[in-house]
Structures are given as C-alpha cells and as structure tokens.
BAFI-3210 file (N, C-alpha, C; in Angstrom, 3 decimals, decimal comma, padded with zeros to 6 digits):
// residues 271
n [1|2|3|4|5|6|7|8|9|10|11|12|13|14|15|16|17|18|19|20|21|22|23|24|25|26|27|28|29|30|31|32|33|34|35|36|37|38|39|40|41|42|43|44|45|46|47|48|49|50|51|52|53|54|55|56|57|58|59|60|61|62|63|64|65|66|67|68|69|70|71|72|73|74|75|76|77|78|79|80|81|82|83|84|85|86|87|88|89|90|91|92|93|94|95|96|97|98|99|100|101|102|103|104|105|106|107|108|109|110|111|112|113|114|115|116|117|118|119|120|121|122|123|124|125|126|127|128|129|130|131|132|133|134|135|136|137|138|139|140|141|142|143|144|145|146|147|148|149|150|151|152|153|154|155|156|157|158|159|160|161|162|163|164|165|166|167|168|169|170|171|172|173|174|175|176|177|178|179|180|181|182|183|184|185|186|187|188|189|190|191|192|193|194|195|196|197|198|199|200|201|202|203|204|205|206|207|208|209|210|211|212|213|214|215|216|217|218|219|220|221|222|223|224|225|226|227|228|229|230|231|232|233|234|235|236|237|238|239|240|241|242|243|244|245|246|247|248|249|250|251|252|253|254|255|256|257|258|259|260|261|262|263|264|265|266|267|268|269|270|271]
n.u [087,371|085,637|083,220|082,500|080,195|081,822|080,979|079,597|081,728|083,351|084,813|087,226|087,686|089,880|089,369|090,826|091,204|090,723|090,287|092,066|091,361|093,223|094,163|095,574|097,453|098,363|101,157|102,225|102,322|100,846|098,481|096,035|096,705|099,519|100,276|100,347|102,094|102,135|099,969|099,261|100,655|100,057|097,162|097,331|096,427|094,878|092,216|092,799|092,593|092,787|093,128|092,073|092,698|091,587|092,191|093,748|094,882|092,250|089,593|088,013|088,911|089,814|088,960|089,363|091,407|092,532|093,005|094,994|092,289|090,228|090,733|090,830|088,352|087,371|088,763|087,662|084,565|085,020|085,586|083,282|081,477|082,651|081,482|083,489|084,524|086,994|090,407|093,845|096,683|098,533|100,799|102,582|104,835|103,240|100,707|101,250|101,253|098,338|097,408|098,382|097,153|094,585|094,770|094,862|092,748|090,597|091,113|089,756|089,252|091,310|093,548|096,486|099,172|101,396|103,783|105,994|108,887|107,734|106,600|106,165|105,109|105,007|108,073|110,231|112,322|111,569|108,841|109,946|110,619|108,232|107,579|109,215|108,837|106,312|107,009|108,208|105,921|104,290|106,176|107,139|109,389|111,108|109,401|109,960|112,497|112,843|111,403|111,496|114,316|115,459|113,959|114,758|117,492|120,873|122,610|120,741|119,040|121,877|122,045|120,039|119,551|118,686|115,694|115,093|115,258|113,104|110,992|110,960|110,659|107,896|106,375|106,741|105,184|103,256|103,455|102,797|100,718|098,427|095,988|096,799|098,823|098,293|096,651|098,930|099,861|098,013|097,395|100,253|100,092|098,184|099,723|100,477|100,287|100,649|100,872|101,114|102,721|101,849|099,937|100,278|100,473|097,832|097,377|096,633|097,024|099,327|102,270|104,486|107,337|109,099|112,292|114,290|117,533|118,674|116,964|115,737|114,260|112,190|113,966|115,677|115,464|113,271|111,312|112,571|111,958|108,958|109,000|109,882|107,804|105,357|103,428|103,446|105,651|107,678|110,748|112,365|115,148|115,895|118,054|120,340|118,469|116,135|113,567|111,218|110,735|108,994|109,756|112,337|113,215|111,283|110,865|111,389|109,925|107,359|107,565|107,210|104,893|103,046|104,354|103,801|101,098|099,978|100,679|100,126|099,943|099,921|101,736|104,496|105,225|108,490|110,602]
n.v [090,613|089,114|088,041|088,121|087,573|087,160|087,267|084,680|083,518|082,813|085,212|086,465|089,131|091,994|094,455|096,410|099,418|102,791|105,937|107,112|105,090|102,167|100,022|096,789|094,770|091,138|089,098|086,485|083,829|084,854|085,396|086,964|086,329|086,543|088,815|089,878|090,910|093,181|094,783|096,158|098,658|099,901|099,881|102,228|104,599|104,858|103,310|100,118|097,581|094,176|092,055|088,605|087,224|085,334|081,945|082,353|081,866|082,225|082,455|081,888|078,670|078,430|076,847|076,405|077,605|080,847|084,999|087,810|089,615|088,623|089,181|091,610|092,444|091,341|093,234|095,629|094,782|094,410|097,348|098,316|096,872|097,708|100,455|102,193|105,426|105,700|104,728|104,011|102,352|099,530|097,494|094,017|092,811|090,178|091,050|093,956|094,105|094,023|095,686|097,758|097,161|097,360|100,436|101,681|100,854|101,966|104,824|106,527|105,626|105,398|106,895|107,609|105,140|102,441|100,617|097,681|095,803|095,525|094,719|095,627|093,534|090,315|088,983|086,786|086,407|086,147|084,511|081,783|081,719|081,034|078,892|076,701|076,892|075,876|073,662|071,634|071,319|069,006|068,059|068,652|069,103|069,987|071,983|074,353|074,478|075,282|077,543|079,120|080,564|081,779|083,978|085,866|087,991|086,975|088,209|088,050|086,163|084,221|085,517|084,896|082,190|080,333|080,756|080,786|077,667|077,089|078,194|076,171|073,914|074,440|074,976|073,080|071,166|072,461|072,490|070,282|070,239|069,368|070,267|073,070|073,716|073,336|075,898|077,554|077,396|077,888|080,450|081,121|081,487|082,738|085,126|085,079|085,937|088,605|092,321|095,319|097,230|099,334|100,795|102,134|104,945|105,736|105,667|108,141|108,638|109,752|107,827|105,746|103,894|100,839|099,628|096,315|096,249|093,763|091,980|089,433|088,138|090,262|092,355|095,073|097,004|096,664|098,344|100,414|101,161|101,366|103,752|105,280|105,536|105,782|108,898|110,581|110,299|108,310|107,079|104,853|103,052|099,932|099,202|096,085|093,944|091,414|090,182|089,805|092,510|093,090|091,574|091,484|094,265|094,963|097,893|099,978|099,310|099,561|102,584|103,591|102,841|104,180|107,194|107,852|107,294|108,924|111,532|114,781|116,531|116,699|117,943|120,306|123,318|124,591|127,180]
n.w [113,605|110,999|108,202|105,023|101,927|098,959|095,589|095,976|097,730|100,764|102,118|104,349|106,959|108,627|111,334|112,691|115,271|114,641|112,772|109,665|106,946|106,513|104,117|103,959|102,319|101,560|100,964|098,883|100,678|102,293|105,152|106,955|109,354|109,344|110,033|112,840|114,654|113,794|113,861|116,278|116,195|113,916|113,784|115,395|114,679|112,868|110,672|110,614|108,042|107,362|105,332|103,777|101,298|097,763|098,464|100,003|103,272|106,360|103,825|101,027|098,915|095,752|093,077|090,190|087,525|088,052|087,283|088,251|088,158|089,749|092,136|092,379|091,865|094,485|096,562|095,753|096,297|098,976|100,114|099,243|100,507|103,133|103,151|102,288|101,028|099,832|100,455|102,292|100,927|101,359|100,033|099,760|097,866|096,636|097,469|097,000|093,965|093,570|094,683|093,474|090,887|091,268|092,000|089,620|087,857|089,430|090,570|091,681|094,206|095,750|097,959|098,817|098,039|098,609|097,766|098,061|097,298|094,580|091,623|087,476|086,091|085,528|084,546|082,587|084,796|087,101|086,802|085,791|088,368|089,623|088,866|089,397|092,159|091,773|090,379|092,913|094,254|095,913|097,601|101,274|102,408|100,086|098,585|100,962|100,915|097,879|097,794|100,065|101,795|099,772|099,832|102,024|102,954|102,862|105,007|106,985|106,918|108,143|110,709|112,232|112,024|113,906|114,078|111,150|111,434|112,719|111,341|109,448|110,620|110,722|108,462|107,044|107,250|106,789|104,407|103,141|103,144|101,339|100,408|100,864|099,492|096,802|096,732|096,902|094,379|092,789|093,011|092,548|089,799|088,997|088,970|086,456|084,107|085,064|084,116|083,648|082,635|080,571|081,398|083,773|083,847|084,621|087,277|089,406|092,208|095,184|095,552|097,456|097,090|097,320|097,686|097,955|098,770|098,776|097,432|095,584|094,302|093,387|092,102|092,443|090,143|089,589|090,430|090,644|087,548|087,996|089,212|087,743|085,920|087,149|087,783|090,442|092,463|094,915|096,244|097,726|098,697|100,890|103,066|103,340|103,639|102,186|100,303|101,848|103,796|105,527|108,038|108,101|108,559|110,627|111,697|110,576|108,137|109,205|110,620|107,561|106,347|108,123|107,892|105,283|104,834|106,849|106,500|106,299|104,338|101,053|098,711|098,947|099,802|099,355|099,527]
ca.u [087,262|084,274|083,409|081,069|080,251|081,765|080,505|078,864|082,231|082,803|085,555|088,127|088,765|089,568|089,293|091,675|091,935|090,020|090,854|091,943|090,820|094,522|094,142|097,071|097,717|099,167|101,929|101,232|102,043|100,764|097,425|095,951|097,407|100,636|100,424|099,898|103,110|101,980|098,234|099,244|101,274|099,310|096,271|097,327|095,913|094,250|091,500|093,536|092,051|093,593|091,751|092,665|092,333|090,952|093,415|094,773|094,018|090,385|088,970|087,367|089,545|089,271|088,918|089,458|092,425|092,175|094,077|094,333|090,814|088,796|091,332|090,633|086,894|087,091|088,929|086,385|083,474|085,471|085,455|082,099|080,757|082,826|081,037|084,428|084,856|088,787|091,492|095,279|096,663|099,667|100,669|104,091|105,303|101,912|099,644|101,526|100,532|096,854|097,301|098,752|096,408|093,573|094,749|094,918|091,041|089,805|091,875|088,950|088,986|092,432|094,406|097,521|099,570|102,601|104,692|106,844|108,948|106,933|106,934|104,962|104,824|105,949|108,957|110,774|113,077|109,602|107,892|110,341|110,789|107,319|107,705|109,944|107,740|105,068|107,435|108,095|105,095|104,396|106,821|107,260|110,834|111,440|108,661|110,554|113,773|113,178|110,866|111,834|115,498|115,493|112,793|115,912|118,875|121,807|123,030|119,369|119,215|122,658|122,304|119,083|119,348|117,611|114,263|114,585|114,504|111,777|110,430|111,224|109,919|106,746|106,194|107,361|104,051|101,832|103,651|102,914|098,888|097,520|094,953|097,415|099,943|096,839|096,053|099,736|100,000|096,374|097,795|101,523|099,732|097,338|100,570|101,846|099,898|100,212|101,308|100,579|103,258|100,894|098,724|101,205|100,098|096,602|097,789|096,760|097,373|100,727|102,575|105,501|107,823|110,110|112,755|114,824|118,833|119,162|115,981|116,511|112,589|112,211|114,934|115,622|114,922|111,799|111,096|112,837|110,611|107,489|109,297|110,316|106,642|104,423|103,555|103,476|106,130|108,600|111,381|113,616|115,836|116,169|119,539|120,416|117,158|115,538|112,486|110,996|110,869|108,294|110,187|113,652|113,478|109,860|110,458|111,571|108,624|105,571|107,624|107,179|103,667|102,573|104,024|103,056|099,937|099,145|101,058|098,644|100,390|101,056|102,219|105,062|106,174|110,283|110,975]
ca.v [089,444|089,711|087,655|088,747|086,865|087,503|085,894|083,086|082,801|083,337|086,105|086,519|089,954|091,920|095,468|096,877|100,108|103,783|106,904|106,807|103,450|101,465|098,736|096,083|093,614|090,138|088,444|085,140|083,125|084,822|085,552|088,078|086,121|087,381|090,827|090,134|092,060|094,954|095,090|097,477|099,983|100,315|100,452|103,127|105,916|104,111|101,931|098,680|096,293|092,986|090,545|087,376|086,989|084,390|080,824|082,239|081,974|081,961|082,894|080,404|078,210|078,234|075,313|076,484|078,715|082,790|086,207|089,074|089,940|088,372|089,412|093,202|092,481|091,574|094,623|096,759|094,224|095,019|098,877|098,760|096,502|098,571|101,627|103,019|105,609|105,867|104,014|104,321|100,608|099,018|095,783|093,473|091,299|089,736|092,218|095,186|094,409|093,873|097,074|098,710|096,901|098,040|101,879|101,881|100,246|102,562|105,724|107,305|104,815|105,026|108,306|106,804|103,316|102,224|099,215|097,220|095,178|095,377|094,606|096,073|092,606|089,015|088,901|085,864|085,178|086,118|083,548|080,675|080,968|080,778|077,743|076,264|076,598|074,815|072,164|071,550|071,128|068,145|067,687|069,633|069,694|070,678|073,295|074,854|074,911|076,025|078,884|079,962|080,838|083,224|085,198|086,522|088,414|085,981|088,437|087,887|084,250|082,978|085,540|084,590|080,803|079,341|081,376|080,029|076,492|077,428|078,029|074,972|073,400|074,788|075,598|072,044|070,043|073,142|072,772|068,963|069,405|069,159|071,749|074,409|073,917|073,603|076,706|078,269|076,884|078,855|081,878|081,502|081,063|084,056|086,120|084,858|086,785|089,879|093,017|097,084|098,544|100,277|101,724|103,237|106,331|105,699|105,685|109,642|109,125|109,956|106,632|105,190|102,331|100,287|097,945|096,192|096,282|092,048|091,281|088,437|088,102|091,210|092,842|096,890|097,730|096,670|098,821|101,986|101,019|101,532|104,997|106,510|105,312|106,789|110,398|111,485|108,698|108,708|106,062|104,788|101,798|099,743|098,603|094,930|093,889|091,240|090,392|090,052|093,555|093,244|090,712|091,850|095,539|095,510|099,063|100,534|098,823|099,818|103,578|104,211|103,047|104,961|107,900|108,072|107,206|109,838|112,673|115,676|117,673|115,926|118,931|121,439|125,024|125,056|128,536]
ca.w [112,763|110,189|107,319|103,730|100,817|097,563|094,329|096,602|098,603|101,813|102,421|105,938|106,936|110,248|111,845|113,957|115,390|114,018|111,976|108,404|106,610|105,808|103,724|104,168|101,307|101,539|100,054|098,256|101,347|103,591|105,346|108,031|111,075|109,351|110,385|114,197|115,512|113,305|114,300|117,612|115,640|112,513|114,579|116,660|114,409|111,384|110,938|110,024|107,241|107,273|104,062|102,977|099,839|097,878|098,438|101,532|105,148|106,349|102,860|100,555|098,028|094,304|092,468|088,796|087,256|087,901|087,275|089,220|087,967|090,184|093,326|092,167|091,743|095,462|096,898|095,274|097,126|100,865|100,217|099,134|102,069|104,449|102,922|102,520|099,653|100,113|101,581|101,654|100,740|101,453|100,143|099,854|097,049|095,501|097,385|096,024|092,363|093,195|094,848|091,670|089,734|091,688|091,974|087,876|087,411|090,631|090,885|092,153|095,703|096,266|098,628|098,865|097,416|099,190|097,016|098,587|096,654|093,882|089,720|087,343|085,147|086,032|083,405|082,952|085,686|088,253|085,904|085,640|089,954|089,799|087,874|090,255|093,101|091,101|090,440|094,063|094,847|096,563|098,897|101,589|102,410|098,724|098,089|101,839|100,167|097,118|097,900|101,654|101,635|098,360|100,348|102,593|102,593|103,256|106,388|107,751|107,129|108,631|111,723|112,486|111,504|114,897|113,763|110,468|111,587|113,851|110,366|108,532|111,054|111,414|107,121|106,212|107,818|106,217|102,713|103,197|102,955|100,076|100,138|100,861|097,878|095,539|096,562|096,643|092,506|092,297|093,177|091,686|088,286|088,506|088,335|085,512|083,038|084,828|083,407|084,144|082,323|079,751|082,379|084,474|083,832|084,966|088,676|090,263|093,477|095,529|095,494|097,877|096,313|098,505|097,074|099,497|098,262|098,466|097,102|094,625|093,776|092,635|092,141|092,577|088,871|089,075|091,581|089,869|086,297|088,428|090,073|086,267|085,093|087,771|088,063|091,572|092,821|095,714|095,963|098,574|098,753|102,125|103,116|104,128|103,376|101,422|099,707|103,217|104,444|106,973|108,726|108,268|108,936|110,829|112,426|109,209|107,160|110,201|109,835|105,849|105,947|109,052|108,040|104,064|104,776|107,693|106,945|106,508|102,888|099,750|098,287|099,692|098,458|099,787|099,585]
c.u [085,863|084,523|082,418|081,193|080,261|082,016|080,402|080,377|082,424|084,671|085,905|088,230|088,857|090,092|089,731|091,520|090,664|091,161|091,097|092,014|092,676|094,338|095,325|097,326|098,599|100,045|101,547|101,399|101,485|099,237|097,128|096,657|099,331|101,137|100,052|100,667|102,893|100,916|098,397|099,801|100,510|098,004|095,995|096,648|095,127|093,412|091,968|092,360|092,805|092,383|092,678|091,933|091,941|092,277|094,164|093,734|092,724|089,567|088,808|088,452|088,935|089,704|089,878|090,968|091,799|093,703|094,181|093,283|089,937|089,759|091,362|089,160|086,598|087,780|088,052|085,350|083,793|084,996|083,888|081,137|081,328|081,968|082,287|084,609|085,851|089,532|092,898|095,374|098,217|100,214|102,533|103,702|103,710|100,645|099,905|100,645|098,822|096,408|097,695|097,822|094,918|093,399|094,932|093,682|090,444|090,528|091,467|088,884|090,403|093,229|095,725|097,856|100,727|103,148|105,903|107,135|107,951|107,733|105,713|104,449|105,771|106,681|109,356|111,419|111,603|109,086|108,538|110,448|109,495|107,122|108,465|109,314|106,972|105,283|107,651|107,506|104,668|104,822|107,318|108,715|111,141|110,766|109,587|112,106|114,162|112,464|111,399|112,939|115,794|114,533|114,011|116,938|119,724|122,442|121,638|119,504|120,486|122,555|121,068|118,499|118,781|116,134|114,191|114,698|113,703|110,593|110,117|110,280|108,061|105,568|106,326|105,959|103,030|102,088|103,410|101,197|098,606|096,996|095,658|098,234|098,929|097,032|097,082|100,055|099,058|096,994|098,916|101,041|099,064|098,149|101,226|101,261|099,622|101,331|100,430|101,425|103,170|100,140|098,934|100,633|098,585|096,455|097,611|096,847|098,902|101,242|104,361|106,236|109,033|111,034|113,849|116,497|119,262|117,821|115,942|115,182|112,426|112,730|114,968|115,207|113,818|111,150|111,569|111,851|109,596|107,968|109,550|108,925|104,947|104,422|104,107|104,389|107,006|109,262|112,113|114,004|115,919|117,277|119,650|119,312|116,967|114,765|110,937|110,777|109,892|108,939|111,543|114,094|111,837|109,736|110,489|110,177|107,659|106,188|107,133|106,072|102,951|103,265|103,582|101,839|099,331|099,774|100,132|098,650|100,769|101,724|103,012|106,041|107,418|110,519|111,998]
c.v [089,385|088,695|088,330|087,441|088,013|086,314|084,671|082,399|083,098|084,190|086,418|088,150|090,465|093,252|096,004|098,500|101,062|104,775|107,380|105,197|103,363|100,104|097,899|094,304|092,468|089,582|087,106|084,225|083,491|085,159|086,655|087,547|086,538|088,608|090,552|091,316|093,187|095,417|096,745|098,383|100,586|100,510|101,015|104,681|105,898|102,801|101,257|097,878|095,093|092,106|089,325|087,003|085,574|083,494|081,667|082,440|081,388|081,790|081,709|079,928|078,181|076,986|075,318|077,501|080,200|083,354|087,070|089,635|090,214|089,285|091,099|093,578|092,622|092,511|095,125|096,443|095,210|096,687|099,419|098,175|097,333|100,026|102,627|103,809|105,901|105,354|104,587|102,667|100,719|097,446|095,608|092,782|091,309|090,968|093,635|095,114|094,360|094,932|097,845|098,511|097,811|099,498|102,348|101,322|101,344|103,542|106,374|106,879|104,941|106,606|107,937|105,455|103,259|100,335|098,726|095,674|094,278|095,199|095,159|094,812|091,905|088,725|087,357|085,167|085,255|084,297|082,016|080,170|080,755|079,057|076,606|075,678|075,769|073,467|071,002|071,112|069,958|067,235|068,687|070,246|070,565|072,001|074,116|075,676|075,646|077,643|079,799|081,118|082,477|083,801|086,283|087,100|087,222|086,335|088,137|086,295|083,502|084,328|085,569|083,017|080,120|079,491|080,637|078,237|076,384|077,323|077,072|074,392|073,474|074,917|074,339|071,242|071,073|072,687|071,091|068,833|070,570|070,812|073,253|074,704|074,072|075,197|078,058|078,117|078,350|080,395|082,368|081,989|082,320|085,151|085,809|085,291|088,469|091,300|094,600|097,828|099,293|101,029|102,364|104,504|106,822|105,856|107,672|110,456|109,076|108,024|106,526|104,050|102,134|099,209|097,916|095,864|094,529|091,573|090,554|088,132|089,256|092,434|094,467|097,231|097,557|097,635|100,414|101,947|101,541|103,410|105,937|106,481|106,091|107,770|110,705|109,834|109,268|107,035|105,859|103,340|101,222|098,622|097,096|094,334|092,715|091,315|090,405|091,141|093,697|092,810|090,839|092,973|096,234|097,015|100,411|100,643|099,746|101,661|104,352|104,028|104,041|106,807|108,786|108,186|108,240|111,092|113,560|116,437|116,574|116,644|119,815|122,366|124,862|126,604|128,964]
c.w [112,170|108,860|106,158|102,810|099,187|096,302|094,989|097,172|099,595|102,143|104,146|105,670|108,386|110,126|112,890|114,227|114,811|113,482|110,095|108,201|105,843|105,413|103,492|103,038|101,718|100,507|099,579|099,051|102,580|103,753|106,456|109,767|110,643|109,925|111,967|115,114|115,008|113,792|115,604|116,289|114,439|113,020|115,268|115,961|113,449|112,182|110,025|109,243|106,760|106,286|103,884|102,081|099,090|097,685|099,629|102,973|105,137|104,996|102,116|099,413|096,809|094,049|090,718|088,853|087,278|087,765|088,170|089,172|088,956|091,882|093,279|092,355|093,543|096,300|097,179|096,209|098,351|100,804|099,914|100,293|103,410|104,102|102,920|101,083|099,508|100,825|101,072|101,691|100,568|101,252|099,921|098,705|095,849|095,964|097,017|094,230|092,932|093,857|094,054|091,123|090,335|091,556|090,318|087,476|088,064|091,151|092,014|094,074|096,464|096,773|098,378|098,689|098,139|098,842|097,964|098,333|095,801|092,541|089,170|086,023|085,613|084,551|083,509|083,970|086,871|087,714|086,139|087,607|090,370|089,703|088,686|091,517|092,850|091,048|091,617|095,165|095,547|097,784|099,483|101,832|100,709|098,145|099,497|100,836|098,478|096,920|098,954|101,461|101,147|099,301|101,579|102,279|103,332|104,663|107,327|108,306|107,984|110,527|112,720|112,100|112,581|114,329|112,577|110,456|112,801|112,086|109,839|109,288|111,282|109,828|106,712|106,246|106,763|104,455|102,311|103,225|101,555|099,459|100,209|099,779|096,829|095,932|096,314|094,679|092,454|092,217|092,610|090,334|087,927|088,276|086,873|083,840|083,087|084,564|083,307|083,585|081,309|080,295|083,437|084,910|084,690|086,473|089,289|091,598|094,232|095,614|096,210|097,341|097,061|097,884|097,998|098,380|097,747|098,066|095,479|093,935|092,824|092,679|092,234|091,199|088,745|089,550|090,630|088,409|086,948|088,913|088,858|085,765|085,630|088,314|089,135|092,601|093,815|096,294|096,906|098,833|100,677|102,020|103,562|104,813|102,234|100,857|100,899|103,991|105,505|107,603|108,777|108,853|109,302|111,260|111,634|108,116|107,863|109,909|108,650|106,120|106,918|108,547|106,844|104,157|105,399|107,729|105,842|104,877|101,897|098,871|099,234|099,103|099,511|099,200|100,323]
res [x|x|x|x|x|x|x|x|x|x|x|x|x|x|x|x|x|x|x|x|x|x|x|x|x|x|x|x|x|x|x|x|x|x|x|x|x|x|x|x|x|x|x|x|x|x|x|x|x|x|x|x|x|x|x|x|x|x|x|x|x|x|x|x|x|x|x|x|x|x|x|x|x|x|x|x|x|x|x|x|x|x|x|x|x|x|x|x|x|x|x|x|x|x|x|x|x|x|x|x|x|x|x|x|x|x|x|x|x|x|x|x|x|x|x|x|x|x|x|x|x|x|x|x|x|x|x|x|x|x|x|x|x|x|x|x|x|x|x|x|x|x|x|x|x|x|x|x|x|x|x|x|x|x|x|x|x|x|x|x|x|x|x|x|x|x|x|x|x|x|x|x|x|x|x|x|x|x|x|x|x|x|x|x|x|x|x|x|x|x|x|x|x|x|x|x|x|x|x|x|x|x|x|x|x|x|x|x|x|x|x|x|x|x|x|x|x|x|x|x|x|x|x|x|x|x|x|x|x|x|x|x|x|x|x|x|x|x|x|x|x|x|x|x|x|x|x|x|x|x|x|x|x|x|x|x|x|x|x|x|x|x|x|x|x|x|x|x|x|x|x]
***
C-alpha cells in the first residue's frame, strides 16, 4: 500500500508480489480493494500493481469535468515513479480502454495488453446507458437497479441471487453518498468522448481481447472491431459470461491473464 502525488493529488496504489511488473486496471466502479481474491494468484509470479485511479477508491476526487487524458497522463506518472520501463497491463470494462488508450500514446512502455470486455469508442447505446446511470443518480435504490443487474449474465444473476442481495445491500448505502455518485457521473462522462478507432494501428505490442458471450454493455462486436483492427491480436470468447468476467468466471479470467502475460515466446514456427 503506497501513495505519490500526481498533479498536486494524492494517488492510491499497491504492490503485491515480484517478477514481471503486471499492471491491473479498474473498472469504473471499482477500486483496488476489488481485486482482493486475485492478489494471491496474480502475485504468485508477477509484481502485481493495483492503482486507483482518479474518482475511485483511496485516490483523490476531481472536482471539474475530465477525459481519459488526464487518466493516461497518470499511468505514465506510476510507471515512471515505479521506475518501471515496461509493464504487461490488464484492465476490464473502463480500465481496458485507458489501457488501449495508453498502449497507442506509449507503445514503447507497454509488453503485453490484455482487453477484457472492451470498446474501442463509446457509441451510442454505451453512451445513452451511460446516460441512464447519470440519470439515476441520486437515489440509491435506483442508481443499484439500473446499473447493477445489466453488469450480469441472467444464468449468473438468478443462480447466485443470495450474493446479489448481499450486494444490494451493501452497494445501495454506498450509491446513497453523495461524494461517491459525484464521482461515478465524473468518470461515466470522461468516456463519453472517447474514441481509438483511428489509432488502432498504433498498438505494437501482442494484444489479448476477451468478450464475454452475454455481455450486454459491451457487446461481442465490439470486441471483434478491436481483434480485425489490431495487428498482433488474439481473440477468444468466454461462455456464460457477462460483462463481469472477473466475478463470473474468476478462474478463467486469473488463467488468460497469468498465462498471456508470462508465457516466454510471442512468436512460434509450427513446422
């Protein structure tokens, strides 16, 4: 657990583990105490980087409107305060793009990318459930219900329905302060101008892409667009799966990144 200051704020991140540097992206609700059940496994051969980014978790709140800009600017900070000149990076959902976006500004920093359920531009229907959320806002039962849910596959959700009102319960009191919905808006909003699929190409390192079969967020084509658009790409669908894939199919998910990230050839002659 370690903090820095970037641009005069004060930055969360945390260090698990040695070996190759794995940087682990968050989704837009979530923060580094997300990743606790992964911490052992991903730290069994890699040095783990857990951040929270700015508006989540530990990390400092914005006040004003941002883009992915400034959430690329600080990346870059971490890798340069860790003294790291390469990572592999793995993000979900919202920290996938700012891991795309990042490995298309900074080719040069990046070994490996691993997407998972990713887009390479918030299109309309992205945009309008964004929009939704936003509207929501205020109350917590209602921001619950209209964001939660859709984050599942429907066989997940009804055979696992105690856990998710373990959820409700536990998401309804957080989505009920203030300071935290501010800061979920802050962050809906900074996607909603973004857009990579001109710079595609700019991506030169090997790249994993994960789209989950029931994912209603962002759907499988988005996911194949990013797999026809970047060079050195490798694609695989996960079955009975939502938009959720850490949490639906954790042994599957901690798999793909553990063994993209650490296997030794990125190239192989078949003969």
């Amino acid at each position: 657990m370690a903090e820095f200051i970037f641009e005069g704020k004060q930055i969360y991140y945390e260090l698990h583990g040695g070996g190759r540097p794995l940087l682990l992206l968050n989704g837009i609700m979530m923060s580094c105490g997300s990743w606790a059940e992964f911490v052992e496994p991903l730290s069994a051969q890699n040095q783990l980087i857990l951040l929270d980014m700015l508006d989540q978790g530990r990390s400092a709140k914005m006040t004003e409107p941002y883009d992915h800009s400034v959430q690329i600017r600080l990346v870059h900070a971490l890798l340069d305060h860790l003294r790291l000149d390469k990572v592999c990076i793995a993000g979900i959902s919202y920290g996938s793009e700012i891991g795309l976006e990042y490995a298309i500004e900074h080719p040069g920093r990046v070994e490996r990318l691993m997407l998972f359920n990713a887009t390479a531009a918030t299109g309309a229907w992205l945009n309008d459930v964004g929009k939704a959320w936003n509207l929501a806002a205020g109350d917590g039962e209602s921001y619950y219900y209209t964001s939660i849910p859709v984050i599942y596959s429907p066989g997940f959700f009804i055979e696992h329905n105690d856990w998710m009102e373990r959820r409700r319960e536990l998401l309804v009191p957080i989505f009920n302060n203030q300071a935290f919905i501010q800061s979920m808006i802050r962050l809906t909003n900074s996607s909603s101008n973004y857009d990579v699929r001109d710079r595609l190409d700019r991506v030169t390192c090997p790249v994993l892409i994960v789209s989950c079969q029931q994912d209603y967020l962002t759907p499988i084509e988005e996911q194949q667009f990013l797999a026809r658009n970047i060079r050195d790409s490798h694609y695989l669908v996960i079955q009975n799966s939502g938009h959720a894939s850490m949490y639906e199919q954790p042994l599957l998910f901690t798999s793909l990144i553990l063994g993209f990230a650490n296997t030794v050839k990125d190239k192989f002659s078949i003969v």
